[in-house]
TIMI-29076 format. One record per residue (C-alpha): residue in three letters; y, z, x. Coordinates in steps of 0.02 Angstrom, whole numbers, padded with zeros to 5 digits, always signed. Layout:
BEGIN
ALAYZX/...
This chain:
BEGIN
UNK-00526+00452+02255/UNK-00537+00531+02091/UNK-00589+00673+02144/UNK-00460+00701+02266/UNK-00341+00651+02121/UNK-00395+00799+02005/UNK-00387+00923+02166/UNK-00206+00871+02191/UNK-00158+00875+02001/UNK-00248+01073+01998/UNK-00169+01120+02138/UNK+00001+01076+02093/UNK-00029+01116+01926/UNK+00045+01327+01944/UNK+00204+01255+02020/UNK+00258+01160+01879/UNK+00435+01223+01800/UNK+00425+01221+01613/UNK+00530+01242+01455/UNK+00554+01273+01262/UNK+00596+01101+01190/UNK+00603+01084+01007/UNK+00456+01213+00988/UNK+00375+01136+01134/UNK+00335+01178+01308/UNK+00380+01024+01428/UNK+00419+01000+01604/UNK+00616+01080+01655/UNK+00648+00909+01758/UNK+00622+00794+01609/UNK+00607+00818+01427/UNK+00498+00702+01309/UNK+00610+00595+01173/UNK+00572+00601+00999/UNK+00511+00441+01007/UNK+00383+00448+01126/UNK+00286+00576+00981/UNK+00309+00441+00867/UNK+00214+00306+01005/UNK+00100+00415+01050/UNK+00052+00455+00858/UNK+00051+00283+00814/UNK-00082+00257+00966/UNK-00200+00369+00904/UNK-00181+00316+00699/UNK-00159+00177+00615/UNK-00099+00120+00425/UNK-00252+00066+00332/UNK-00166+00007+00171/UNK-00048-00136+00181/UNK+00136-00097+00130/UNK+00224-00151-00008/UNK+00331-00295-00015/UNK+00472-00367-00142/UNK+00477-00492-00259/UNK+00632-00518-00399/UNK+00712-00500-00589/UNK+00703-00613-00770/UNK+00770-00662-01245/UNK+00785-00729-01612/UNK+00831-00738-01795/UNK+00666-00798-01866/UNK+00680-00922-02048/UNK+00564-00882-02183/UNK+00440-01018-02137/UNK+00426-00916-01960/UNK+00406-00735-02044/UNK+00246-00803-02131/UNK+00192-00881-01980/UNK+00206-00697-01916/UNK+00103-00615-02070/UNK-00041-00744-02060/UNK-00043-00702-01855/UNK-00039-00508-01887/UNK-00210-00557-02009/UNK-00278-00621-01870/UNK-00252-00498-01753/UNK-00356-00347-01768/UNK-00332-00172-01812/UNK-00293-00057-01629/UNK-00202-00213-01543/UNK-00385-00250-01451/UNK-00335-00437-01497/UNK-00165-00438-01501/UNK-00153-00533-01303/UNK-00074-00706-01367/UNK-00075-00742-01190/UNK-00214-00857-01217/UNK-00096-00968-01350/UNK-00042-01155-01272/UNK+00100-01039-01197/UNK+00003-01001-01043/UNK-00166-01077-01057/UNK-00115-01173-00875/UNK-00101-01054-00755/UNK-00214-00910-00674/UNK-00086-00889-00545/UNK+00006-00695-00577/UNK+00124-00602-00488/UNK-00001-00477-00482/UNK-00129-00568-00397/UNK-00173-00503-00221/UNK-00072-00619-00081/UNK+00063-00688-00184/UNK+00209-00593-00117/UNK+00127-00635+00081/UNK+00141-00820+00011/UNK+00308-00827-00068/UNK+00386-00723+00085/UNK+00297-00866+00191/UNK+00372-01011+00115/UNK+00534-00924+00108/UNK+00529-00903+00308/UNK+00494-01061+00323/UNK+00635-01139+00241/UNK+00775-01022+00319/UNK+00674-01033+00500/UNK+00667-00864+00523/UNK+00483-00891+00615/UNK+00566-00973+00734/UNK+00701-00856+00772/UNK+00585-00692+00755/UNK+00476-00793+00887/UNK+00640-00816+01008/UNK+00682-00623+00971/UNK+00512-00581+01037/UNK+00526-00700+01193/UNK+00691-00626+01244/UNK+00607-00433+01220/UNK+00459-00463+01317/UNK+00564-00571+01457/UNK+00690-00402+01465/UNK+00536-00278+01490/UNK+00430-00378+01638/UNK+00399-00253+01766/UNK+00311-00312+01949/UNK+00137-00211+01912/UNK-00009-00192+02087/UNK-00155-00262+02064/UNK-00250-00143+02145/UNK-00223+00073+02188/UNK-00060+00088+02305/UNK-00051+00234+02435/UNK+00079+00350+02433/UNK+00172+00233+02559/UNK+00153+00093+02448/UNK+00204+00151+02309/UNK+00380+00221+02373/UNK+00403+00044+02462/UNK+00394-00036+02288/UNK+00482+00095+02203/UNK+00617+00034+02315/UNK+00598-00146+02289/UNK+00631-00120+02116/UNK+00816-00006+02111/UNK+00835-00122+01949/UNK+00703-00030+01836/UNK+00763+00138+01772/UNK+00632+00286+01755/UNK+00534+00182+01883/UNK+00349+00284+01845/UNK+00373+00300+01680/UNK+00399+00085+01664/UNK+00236+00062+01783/UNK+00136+00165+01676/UNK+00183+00078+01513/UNK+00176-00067+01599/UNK-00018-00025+01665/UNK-00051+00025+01491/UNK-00001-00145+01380/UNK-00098-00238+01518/UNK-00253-00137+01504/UNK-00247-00125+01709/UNK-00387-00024+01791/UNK-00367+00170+01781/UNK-00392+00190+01981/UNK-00193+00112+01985/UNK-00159+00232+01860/UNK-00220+00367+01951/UNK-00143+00323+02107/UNK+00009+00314+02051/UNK-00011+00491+01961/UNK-00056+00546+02154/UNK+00110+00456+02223/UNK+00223+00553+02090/UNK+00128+00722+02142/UNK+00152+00698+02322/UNK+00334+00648+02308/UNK+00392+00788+02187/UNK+00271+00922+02180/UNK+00261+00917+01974/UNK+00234+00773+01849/UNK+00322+00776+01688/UNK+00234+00799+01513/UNK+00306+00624+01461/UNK+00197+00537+01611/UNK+00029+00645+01598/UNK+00045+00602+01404/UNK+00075+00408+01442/UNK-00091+00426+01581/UNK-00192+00520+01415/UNK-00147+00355+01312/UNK-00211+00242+01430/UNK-00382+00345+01449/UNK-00384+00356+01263/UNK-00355+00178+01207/UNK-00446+00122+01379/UNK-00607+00216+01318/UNK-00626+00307+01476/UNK-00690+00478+01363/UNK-00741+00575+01533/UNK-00580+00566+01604/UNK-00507+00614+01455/UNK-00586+00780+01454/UNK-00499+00825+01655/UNK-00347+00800+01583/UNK-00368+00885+01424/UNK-00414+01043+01579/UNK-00250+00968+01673/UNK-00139+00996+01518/UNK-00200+01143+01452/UNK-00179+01233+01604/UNK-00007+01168+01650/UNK+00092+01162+01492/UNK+00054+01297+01373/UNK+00071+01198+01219/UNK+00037+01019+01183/UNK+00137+00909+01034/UNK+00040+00807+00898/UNK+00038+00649+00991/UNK-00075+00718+01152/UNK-00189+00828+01002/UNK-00217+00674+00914/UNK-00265+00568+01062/UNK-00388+00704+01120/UNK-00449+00743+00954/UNK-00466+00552+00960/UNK-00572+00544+01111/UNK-00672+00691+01110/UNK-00749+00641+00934/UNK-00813+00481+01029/UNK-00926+00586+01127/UNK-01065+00718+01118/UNK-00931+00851+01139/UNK-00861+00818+00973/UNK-00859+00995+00912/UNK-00732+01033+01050/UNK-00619+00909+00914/UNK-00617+01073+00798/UNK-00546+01171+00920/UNK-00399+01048+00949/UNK-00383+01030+00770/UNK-00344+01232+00738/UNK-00233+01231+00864/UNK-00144+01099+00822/UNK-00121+01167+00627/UNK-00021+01306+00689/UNK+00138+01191+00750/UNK+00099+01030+00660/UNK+00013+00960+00486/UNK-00134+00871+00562/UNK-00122+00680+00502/UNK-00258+00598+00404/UNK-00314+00531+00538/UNK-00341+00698+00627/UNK-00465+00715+00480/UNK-00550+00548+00494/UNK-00588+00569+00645/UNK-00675+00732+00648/UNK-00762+00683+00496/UNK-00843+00509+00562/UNK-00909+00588+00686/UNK-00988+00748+00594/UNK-01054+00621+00479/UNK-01155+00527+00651/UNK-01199+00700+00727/UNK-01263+00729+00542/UNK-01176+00881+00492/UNK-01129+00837+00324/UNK-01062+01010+00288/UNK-00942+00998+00412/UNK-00892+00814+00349/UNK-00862+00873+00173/UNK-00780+01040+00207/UNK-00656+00944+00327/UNK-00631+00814+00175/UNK-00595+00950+00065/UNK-00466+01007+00155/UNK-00384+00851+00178/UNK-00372+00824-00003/UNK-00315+00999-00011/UNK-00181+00985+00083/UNK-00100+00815-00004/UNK-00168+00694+00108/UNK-00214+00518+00082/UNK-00391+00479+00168/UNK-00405+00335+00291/UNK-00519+00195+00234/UNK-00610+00226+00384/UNK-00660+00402+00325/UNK-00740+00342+00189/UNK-00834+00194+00256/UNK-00900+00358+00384/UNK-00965+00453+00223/UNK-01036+00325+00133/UNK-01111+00272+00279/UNK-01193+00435+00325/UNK-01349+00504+00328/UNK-01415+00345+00208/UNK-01598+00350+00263/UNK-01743+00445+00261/UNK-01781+00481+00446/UNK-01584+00544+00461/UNK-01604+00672+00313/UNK-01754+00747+00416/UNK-01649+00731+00592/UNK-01490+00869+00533/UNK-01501+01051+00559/UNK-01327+01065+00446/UNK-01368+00934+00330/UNK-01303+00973+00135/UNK-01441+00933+00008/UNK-01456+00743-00016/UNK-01425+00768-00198/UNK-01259+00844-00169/UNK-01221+00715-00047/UNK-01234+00603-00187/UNK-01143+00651-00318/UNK-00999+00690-00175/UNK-00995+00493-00162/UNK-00998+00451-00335/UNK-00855+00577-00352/UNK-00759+00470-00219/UNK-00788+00321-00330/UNK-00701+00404-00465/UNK-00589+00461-00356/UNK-00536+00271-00314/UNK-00545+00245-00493/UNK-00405+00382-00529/UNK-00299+00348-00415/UNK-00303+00127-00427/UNK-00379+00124-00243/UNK-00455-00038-00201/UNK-00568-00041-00047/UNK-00574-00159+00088/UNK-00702-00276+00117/UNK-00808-00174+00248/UNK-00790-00018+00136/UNK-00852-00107-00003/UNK-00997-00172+00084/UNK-01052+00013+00140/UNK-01028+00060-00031/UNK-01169-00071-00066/UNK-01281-00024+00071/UNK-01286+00143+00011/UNK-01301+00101-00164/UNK-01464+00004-00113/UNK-01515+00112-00015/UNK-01546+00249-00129/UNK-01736+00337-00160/UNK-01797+00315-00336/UNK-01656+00164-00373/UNK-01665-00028-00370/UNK-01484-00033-00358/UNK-01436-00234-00321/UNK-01274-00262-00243/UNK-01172-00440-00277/UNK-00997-00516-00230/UNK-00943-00612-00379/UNK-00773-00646-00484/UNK-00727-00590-00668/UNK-00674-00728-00791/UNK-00521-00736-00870/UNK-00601-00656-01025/UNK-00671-00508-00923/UNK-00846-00548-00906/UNK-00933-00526-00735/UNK-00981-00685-00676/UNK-01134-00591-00609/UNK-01215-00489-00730/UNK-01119-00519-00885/UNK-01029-00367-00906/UNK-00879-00344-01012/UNK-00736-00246-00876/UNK-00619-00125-00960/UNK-00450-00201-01075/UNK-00291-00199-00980/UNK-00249-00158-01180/UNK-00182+00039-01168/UNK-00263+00150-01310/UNK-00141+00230-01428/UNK-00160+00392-01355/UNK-00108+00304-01158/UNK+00025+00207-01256/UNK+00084+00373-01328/UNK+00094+00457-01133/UNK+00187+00329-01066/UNK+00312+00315-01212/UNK+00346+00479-01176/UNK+00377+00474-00998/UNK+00475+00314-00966/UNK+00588+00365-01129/UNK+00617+00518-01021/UNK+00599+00480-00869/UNK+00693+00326-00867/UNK+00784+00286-01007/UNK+00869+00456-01052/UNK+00843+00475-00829/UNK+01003+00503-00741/UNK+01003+00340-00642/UNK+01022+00258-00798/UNK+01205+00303-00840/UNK+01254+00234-00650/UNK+01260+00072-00722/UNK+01319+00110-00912/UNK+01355+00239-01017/UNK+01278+00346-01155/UNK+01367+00261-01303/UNK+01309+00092-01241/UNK+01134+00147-01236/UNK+01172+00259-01418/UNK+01234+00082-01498/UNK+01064-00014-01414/UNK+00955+00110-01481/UNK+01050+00093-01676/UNK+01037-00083-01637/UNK+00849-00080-01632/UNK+00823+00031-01766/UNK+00908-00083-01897/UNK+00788-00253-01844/UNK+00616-00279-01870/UNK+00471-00230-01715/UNK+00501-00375-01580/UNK+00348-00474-01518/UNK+00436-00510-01370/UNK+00577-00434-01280/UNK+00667-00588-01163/UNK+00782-00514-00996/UNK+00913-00663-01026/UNK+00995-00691-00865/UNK+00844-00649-00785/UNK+00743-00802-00855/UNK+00897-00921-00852/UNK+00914-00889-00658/UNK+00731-00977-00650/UNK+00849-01122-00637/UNK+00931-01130-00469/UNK+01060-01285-00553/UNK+01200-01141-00617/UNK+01266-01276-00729/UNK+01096-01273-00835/UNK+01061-01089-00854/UNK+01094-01064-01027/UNK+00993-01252-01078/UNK+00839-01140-00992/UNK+00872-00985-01059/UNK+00860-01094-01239/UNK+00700-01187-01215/UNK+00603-01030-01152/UNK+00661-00942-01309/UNK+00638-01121-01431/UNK+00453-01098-01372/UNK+00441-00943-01436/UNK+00522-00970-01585/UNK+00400-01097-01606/UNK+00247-00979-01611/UNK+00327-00874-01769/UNK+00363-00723-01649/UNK+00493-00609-01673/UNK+00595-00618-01508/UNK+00740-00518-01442/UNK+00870-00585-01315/UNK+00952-00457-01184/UNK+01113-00537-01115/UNK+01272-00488-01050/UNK+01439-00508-01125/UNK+01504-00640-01002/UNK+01366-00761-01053/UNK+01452-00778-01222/UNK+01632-00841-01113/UNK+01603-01030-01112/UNK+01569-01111-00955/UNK+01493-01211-00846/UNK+01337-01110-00842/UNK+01354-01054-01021/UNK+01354-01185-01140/UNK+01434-01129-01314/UNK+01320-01239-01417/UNK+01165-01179-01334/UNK+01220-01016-01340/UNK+01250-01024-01517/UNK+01077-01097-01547/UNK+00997-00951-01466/UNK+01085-00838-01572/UNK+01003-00939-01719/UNK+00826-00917-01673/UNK+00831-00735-01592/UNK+00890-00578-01614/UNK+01028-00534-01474/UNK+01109-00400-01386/UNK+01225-00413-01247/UNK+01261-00273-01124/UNK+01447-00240-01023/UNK+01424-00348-00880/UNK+01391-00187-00755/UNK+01259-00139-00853/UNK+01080-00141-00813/UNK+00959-00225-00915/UNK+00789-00171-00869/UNK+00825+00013-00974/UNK+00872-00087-01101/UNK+00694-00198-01113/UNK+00607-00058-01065/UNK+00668+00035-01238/UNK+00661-00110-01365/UNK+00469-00162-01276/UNK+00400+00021-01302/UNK+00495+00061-01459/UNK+00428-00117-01535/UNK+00255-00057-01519/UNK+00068-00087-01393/UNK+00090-00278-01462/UNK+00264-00303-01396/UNK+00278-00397-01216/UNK+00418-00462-01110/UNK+00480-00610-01015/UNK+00563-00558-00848/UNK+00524-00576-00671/UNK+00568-00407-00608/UNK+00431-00300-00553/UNK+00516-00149-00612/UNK+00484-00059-00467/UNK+00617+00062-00452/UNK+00587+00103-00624/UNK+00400+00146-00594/UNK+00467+00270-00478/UNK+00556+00363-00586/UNK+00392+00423-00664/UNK+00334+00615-00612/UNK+00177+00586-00573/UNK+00034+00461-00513/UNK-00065+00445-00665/UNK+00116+00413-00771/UNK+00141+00284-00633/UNK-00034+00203-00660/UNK-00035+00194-00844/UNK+00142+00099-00822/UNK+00096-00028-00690/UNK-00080-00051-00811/UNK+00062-00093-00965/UNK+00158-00203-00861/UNK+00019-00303-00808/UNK-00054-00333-00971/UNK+00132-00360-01084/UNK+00237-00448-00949/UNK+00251-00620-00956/UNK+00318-00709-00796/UNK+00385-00916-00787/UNK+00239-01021-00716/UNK+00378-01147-00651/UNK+00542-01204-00636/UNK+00615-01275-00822/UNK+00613-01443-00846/UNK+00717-01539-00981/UNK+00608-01596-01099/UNK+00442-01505-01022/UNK+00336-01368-01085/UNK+00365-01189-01051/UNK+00217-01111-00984/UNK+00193-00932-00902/UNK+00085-00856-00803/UNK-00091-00795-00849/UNK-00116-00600-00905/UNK-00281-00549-00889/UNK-00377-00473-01025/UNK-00464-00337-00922/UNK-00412-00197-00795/UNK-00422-00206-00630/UNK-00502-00017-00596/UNK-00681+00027-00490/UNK-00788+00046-00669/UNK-00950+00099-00743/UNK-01051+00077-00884/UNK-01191+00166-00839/UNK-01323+00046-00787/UNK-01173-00052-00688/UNK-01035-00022-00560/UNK-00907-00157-00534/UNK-00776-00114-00387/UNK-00643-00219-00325/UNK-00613-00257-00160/UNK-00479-00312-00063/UNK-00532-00457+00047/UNK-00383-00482+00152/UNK-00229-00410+00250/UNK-00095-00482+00144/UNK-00108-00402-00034/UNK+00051-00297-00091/UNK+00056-00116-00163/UNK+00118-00184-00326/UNK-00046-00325-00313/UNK-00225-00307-00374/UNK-00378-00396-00294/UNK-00463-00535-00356/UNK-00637-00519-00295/UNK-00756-00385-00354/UNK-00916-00293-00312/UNK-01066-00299-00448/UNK-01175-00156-00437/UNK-01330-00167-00568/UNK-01465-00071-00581/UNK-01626-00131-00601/UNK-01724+00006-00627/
């Protein structure tokens, strides 16, 4: 049969009618939707890195007794803010748990499902989808006779072949069907459409049926006189699963004069250059990937680290780069990760240990392990990197987020230049904060409205407590007295911080941002917004990274809902970066052990690599 399938297919092939859509040549009788690129892309890629989701947002006069409290605590800490973290004060001492930590936003969205039962009415969404799209599939090839009978039977379903063929593909039915149904549409109109021979590729692709693949890739090639990203990807997919792989390179040029190949274009040529052992090819391909402002695929690195590990493969490839070269290529990907804040998966992480001990001359020994809260490695002892900025980073990101953000154009959407003129005066004339406290922000911790300003008091009473200078940033309505805002408790927080309140439509976060940096690398802040948007506003990745590393180690986030009468506690903040790291004799890498860690999240699990040489 399958022969007489191809025949058929060839022989019609010269009578199909064709046209210029959107740059591309397709069949005159049907065109080929936007969206079915986008399917047919997202068949032949995938997203490696989990996406971000969202979390939310969250303020002292000090007596004399509480500004020598503050000179005997500036004794104690040490010259360059190394030990300035008072994280580890009875303030927080309770809780590891951050915002930070990997799976926290998966959790929280979780628990929030649960109580509004959206599970349950995503899960009856879903139900009613798949009932609307059930489509009356053979369970075995149809002749031309049977298939037109049960094209009949089913007037209901609209672009009949188009529906079987989708429907043959999310069933994973046998490719004779498939092909017999291909033979039908031939016999009946004399052509078949680009949409249909690019659904029949998708099932040969993602069925694994590689030989079949390559008498289409003849079939296409000969009928239509370009192909779109979506069939280049799926045969660039394909062919690099065979011995044929080269043939991938040819697609790939091709392709690069209509379309920017995707990364995983790339990755796919590249894993298998790296089994066929050209290593050459595999590196100039990566090159040009990072050349062109592309993100790899975690996949294309577990291929190169992978690669060419042993002996007996070194001795196997005619194109193989120097081993040496090969090396110091993958230690440059390290740093790479390192740059850039790029935590690995748990397989890529384990190849990354493999090769590591795998190494001639080395005794490299790979470990899974944890850091303690101080920043030692539980495994070898280590001491990881401070989440502390140096004065020069501090500097650089001064710089930027004063420019960037605070004097940015979004700012003045929510107030206005004289506001932010009089803030700025207001600062000047007080003394550096210790901590800068987003008012409404913390006193919305409290979901009873009638009790936000009695929170708002006892998180800034605690602080008060420890001798730290502490500024409040309110809003002018909080000073009206109502049910929410209690004059006597607002006039107590007046008495034991320093505070500043904004028009109501202003925004805060500018605000904290200014008095935090402006106060100095020993000032942090008390708000539960991850400050997201603001991040953005930065030019470039490394500004970005240097902000997100000052965040995590000055922002201090409610462990809990307020209690009358109970202690304020906050979250954790580490005392060391999370960043792949060496010293030398030592690697430590951390890895991402799971599917539900945020952008905006770090891992909590780490790779020790020691040497024991």
């Amino acid at each position: 049969m399958r022969l007489n399938f191809i025949f058929k297919l060839k022989a019609c092939s010269a009578s199909f009618n064709t046209v210029l859509y959107n740059g591309t040549i397709i069949n005159r009788e049907t065109y080929l939707p936007s969206k079915l690129y986008c399917n047919a892309r997202c068949f032949s890629s995938k997203e490696t890195f989990p996406k971000a989701k969202v979390i939310d947002k969250t303020q002292i006069k000090g007596s004399e007794k509480q500004r020598s409290y503050r000179t005997d605590r500036n004794t104690f800490w040490k010259e360059g803010g190394q030990d300035r973290n008072w994280g580890a004060t009875s303030l927080q001492k309770s809780s590891s748990k951050s915002v930070f930590a990997a799976g926290t936003a998966k959790r929280t969205t979780e628990i929030l499902r649960r109580k509004t039962g959206m599970d349950q009415i995503q899960l009856d969404d879903t139900k009613r989808r798949s009932a609307g799209e059930n489509v009356k599939l053979p369970e075995r090839p149809l002749s031309v006779a049977e298939w037109r009978e049960l094209k009949e039977s089913m007037v209901n379903i609209k672009r009949f072949e188009t529906s079987i063929m989708c429907g043959l593909f999310n069933s994973a039915a046998d490719l004779d069907i498939a092909k017999s149904l291909l033979t039908f549409v031939v016999t009946e109109t004399g052509t078949l459409s680009y949409e249909l021979m690019l659904r029949y590729l998708t099932l040969c692709v993602m069925g694994g049926h590689d030989s079949e693949v390559f008498d289409v890739y003849d079939i296409m090639r000969a009928t239509f006189p370009s192909l779109e990203t979506g069939a280049s990807s799926l045969f660039i997919k394909s062919f690099c699963r065979t011995e044929r792989w080269t043939e991938a390179l040819v697609v790939l040029q091709e392709l690069k004069k209509a379309f920017p190949p995707s990364p995983r274009n790339y990755g796919d040529i590249i894993s298998a250059a790296v089994e066929h052992n050209d290593l050459t090819t595999a590196w100039a391909l990566y090159d040009e990937l990072i050349e062109s402002g592309l993100s790899p695929h975690a996949e294309t690195w577990e291929a190169l680290f992978t690669g060419a590990s042993g002996p007996e493969k070194r001795e196997e490839g005619e194109k193989m780069m120097p081993h040496f070269d090969h090396e110091q290529r993958l230690v440059g990907l390290l740093h790479n990760m390192r740059d850039n804040q790029i935590y690995p998966q748990k397989k890529l992480a384990t190849n990354i240990k493999t090769w590591f001990e795998s190494l001639d001359g080395h005794k490299w020994e790979g470990k899974w392990t944890s850091v303690t809260p101080k920043g030692m490695c539980r495994c070898c002892g280590t001491e990881l990197e401070s989440i502390q900025l140096t004065a020069e980073e501090y500097q650089q990101l001064k710089d930027q987020v004063m420019v960037n953000v605070i004097q940015g154009q979004d700012v003045f959407n929510k107030t206005t230049p004289e506001e932010l003129e009089k803030f700025k005066a207001f600062v000047k004339r007080k003394p550096a904060f210790d901590v800068v406290v987003d008012g409404l922000n913390v006193a919305n911790v409290n979901k009873d409205k009638s009790k936000l300003s009695e929170t708002l008091l006892a998180v800034v009473s605690e602080l008060a407590l420890q001798g730290l200078t502490v500024l409040v940033l309110g809003r002018k309505h909080m000073l009206r007295p109502s049910r929410s805002w209690d004059r006597s408790n607002m006039n107590l927080l007046q008495q034991k911080a320093h505070c500043f309140f904004t028009e109501n439509i202003s925004e805060d976060d500018p605000f904290l941002l200014y008095a935090a940096l402006h106060s100095g690398n020993h000032c942090q802040f008390v708000s539960r917004d991850l400050m997201r948007d603001h991040k953005a506003c930065l030019p470039d990745g490394a500004a970005k990274r240097l902000f997100f590393k000052w965040q995590r180690g000055h922002q201090l986030v409610l462990d809990s809902y307020v209690a009358a009468g109970s202690k304020v506690r906050f979250q954790g903040i580490p005392r060391y970066d999370t960043i792949v790291q060496t010293s030398g004799g030592s690697w430590h890498v951390p890895y991402d052990d799971s599917q539900d860690r945020s952008t905006y999240e770090v891992p909590q699990k780490w790779l020790c690599l020691t040497n024991r040489h």
